[in-house]
C-alpha positions in Angstrom: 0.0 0.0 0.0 1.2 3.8 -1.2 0.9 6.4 0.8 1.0 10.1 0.9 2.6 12.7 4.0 0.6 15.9 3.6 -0.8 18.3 6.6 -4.1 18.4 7.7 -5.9 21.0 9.2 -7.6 19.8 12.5 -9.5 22.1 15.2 -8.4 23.1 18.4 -9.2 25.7 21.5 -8.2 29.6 21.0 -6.2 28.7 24.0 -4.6 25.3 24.9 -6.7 23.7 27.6 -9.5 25.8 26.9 -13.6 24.3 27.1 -14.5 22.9 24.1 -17.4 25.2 24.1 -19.7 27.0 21.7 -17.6 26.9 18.7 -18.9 28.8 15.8 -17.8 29.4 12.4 -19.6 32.2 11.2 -20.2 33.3 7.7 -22.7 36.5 8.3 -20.8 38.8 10.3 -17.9 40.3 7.9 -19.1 38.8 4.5 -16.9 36.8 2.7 -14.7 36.5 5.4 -15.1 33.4 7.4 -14.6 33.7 11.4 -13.8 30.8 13.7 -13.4 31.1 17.2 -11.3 27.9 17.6 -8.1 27.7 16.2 -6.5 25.6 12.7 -4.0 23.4 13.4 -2.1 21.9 10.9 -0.3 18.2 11.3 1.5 16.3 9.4 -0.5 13.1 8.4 0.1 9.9 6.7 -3.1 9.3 4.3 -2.6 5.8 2.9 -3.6 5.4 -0.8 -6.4 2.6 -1.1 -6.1 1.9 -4.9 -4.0 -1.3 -5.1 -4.6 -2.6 -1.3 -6.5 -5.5 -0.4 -8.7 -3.8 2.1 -12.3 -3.2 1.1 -13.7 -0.2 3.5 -17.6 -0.5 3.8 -19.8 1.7 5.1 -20.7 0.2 7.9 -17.1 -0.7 9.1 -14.9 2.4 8.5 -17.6 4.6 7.5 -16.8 5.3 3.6 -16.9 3.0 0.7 -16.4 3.3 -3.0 -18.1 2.1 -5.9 -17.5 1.6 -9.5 -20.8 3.7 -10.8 -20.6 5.5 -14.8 -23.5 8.3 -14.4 -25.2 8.7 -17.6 -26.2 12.1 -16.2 -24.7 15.0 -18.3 -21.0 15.7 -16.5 -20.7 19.2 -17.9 -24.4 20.3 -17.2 -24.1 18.7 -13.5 -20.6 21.1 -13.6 -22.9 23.9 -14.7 -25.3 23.0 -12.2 -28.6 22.1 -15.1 -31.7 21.3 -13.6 -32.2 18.4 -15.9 -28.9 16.8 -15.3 -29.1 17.1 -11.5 -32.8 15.5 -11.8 -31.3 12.6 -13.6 -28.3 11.9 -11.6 -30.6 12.4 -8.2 -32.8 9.6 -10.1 -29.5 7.4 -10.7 -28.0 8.0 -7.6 -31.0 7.0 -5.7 -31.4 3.5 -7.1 -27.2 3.2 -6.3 -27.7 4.0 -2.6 -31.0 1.9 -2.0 -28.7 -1.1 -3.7 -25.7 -0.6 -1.5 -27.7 -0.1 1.6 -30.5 -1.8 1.4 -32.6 1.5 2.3 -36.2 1.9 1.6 -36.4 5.3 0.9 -33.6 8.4 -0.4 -34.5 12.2 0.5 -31.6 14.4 -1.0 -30.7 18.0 -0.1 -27.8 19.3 -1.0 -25.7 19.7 -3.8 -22.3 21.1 -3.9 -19.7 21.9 -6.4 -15.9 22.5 -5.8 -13.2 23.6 -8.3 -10.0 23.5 -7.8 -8.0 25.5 -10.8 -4.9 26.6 -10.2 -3.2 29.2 -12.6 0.1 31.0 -12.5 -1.0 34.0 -10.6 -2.8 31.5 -7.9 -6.1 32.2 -8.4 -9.0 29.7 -7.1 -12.6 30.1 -7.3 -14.9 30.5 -4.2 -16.0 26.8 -3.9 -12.5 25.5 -3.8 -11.8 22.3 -2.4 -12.2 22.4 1.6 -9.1 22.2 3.4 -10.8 21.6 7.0 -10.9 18.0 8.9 -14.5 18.6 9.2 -17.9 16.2 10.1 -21.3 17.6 7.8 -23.2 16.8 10.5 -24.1 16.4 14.4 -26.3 14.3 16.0 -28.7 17.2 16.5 -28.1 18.8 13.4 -29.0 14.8 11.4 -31.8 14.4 13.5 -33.7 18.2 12.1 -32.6 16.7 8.9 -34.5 13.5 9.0 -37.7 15.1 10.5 -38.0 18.0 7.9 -37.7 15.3 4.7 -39.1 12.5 6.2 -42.9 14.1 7.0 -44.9 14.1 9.9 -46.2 10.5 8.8 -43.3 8.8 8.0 -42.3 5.5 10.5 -39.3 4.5 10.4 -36.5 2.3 12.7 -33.3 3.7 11.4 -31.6 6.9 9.1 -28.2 7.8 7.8 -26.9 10.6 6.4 -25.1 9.6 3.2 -22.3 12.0 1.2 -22.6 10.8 -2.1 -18.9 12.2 -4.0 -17.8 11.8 -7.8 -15.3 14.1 -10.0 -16.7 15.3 -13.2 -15.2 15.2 -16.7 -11.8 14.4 -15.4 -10.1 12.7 -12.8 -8.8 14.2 -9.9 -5.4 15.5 -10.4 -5.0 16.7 -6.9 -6.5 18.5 -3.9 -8.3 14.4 -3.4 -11.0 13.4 -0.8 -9.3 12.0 2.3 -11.2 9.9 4.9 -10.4 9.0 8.7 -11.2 5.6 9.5 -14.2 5.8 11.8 -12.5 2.4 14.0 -9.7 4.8 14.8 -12.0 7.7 16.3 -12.9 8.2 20.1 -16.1 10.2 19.0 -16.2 11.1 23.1 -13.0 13.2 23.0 -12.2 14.0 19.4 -15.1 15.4 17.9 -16.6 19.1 19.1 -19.7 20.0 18.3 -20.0 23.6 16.0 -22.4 26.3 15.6 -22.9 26.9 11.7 -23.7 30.8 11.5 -24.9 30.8 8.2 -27.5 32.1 5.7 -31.0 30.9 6.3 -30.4 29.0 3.4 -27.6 27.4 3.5 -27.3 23.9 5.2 -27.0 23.4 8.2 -26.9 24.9 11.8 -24.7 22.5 13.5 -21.6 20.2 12.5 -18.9 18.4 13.9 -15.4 20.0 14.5 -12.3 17.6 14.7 -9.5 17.7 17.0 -6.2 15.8 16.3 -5.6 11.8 17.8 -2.7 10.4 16.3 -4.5 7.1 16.6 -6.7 8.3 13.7 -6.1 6.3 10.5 -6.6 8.7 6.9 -7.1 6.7 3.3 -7.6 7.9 0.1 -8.0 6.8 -3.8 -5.8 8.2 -6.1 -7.1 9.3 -9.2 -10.7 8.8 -8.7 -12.1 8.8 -12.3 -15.7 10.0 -12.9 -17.0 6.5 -12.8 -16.2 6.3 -9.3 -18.1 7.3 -6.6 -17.0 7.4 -2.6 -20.0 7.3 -0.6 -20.0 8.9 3.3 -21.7 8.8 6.1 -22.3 12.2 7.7 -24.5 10.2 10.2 -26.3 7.1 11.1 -28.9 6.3 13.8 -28.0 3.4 14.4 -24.4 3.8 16.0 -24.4 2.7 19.1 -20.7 4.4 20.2 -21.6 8.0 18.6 -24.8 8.0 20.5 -23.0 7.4 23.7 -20.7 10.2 22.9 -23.1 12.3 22.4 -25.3 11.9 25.0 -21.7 12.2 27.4 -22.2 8.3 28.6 -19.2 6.4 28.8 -18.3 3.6 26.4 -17.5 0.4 27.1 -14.8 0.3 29.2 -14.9 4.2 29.5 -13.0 4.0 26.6 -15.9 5.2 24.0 -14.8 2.9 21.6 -17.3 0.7 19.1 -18.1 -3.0 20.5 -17.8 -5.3 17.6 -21.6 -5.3 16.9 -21.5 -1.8 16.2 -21.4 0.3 13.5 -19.8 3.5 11.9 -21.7 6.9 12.7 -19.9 9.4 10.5 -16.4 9.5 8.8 -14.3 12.7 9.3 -13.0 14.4 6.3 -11.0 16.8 4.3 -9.2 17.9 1.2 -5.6 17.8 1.1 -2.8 19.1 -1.2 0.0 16.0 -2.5 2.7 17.8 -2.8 4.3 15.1 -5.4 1.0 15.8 -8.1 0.6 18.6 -10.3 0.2 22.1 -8.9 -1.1 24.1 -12.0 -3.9 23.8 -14.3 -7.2 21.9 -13.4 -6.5 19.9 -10.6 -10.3 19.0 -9.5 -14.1 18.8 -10.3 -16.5 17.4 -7.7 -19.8 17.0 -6.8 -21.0 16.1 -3.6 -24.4 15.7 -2.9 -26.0 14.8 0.6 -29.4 12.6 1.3 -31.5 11.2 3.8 -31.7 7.6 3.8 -34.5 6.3 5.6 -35.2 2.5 7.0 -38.7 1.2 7.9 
């Protein structure tokens, strides 16, 4: 197995030793400017590259999986964010979740592009790659999610949150998805919950924050092709060890860690920069696009 040493950017307290309380990144008070009242803290990582190894993550284990899935859905029109082509990859991507999962129904709500195009003078757009080990969602946060698409009538035993990620046109030349292995998290100690201040609009209100462990384990594809897919889970019901941790019980042991019937409940995140790929031209394309996934 390849691998790749990079820095990751992981949260931490304005001031060593400080509460982990009321973090907040806030998009509305100094637009565009993005204020965090924790601190960035970058570390030098090992992400291991999954494309020749023998080990198959699943979603259920490590909390990420990838699948070999063409979309028939117009790339450039999903890149130009068409109504028609998002309608038909929503279609197609539905029936590819409810046959990895087994999960009777799909509720998408988010879309999300990223571009990462370097040129001479350093320019990016906007909705570059994000360079922030980062959660999409809390427990709280998952939970608002699942009642506002599932309906007032809707029964059901279990829901995940699902990240459903795929480059368009080309394949990633750098800036690539890496994920933490959710078997290496303490998800009592390492992950803080934070306040999204952002437009009405826009996602969420609360995510999860990520503070360094060196016990955590990183993997990543290289050059994930458009008929790839990594799939996510920003949260899932039935985790017994994130539950614990969020509700402040102790794990078994008092350790917080998964008993061997469990399974994953999210899968940290972030882009990183290989410093050993290409640094100029267009480096990525992605879409990521978040649903519901609902169990009766």
């Amino acid at each position: 197995m390849s691998a790749v040493s990079t820095v990751l950017h992981y949260a931490a307290p304005l001031t060593p030793g400080s509460p982990d309380d009321d973090w907040c990144v806030d998009a509305l008070s100094r637009p565009p400017e993005v204020i965090l009242n924790f601190r960035m803290v970058p570390h030098e990582t090992t992400v291991e590259d999954l494309r020749d190894s023998a080990e198959r993550p699943t979603l259920d284990t490590m909390g990420f999986e990838r699948v070999t899935a063409p979309t028939t859905a117009d790339q450039r029109g999903l890149a130009e964010n068409s109504a028609p082509a998002l309608e038909r990859y929503r279609g197609e991507t539905a029936e590819l979740l409810t046959s990895v999962t087994g999960a009777d129904a799909v509720e998408f709500f988010d879309a999300t592009l990223r571009r990462q195009d370097a040129a001479p003078s350093g320019a990016t757009p906007h909705q570059a790659p994000h360079l922030r080990v980062h959660v999409d969602q809390s427990p709280n946060s998952a939970r608002e999610r699942a009642a506002r698409h599932g309906g007032k009538d809707r029964r059901f035993g279990r829901f995940q949150i699902v990240n459903i990620w795929r480059p368009l046109m080309e394949p990633v030349r750098n800036y690539p998805l890496a994920l933490c292995d959710y078997r290496s998290l303490d998800p009592s100690s390492d992950l803080v919950a934070t306040r999204l201040k952002f437009p009405e609009w826009l996602k969420d209100r609360e995510s999860y924050s990520v503070k360094h462990n060196p016990r955590h384990r990183w993997h990543y594809w290289r050059s994930l092709s458009p008929d790839e897919v990594v799939l996510f889970k920003c949260y899932d019901s039935a985790s017994r060890s994130l539950a614990l941790a969020a509700d402040g019980a102790d794990g078994a042991g008092g350790t917080g860690r998964p008993e061997s019937a469990d399974v994953a409940g999210l899968c940290p995140h972030t882009a990183f920069y290989d410093a050993k790929g290409p640094s100029l031209g267009h480096l990525r394309t992605s879409l990521e696009m978040r649903a519901v996934l609902f169990y009766d």
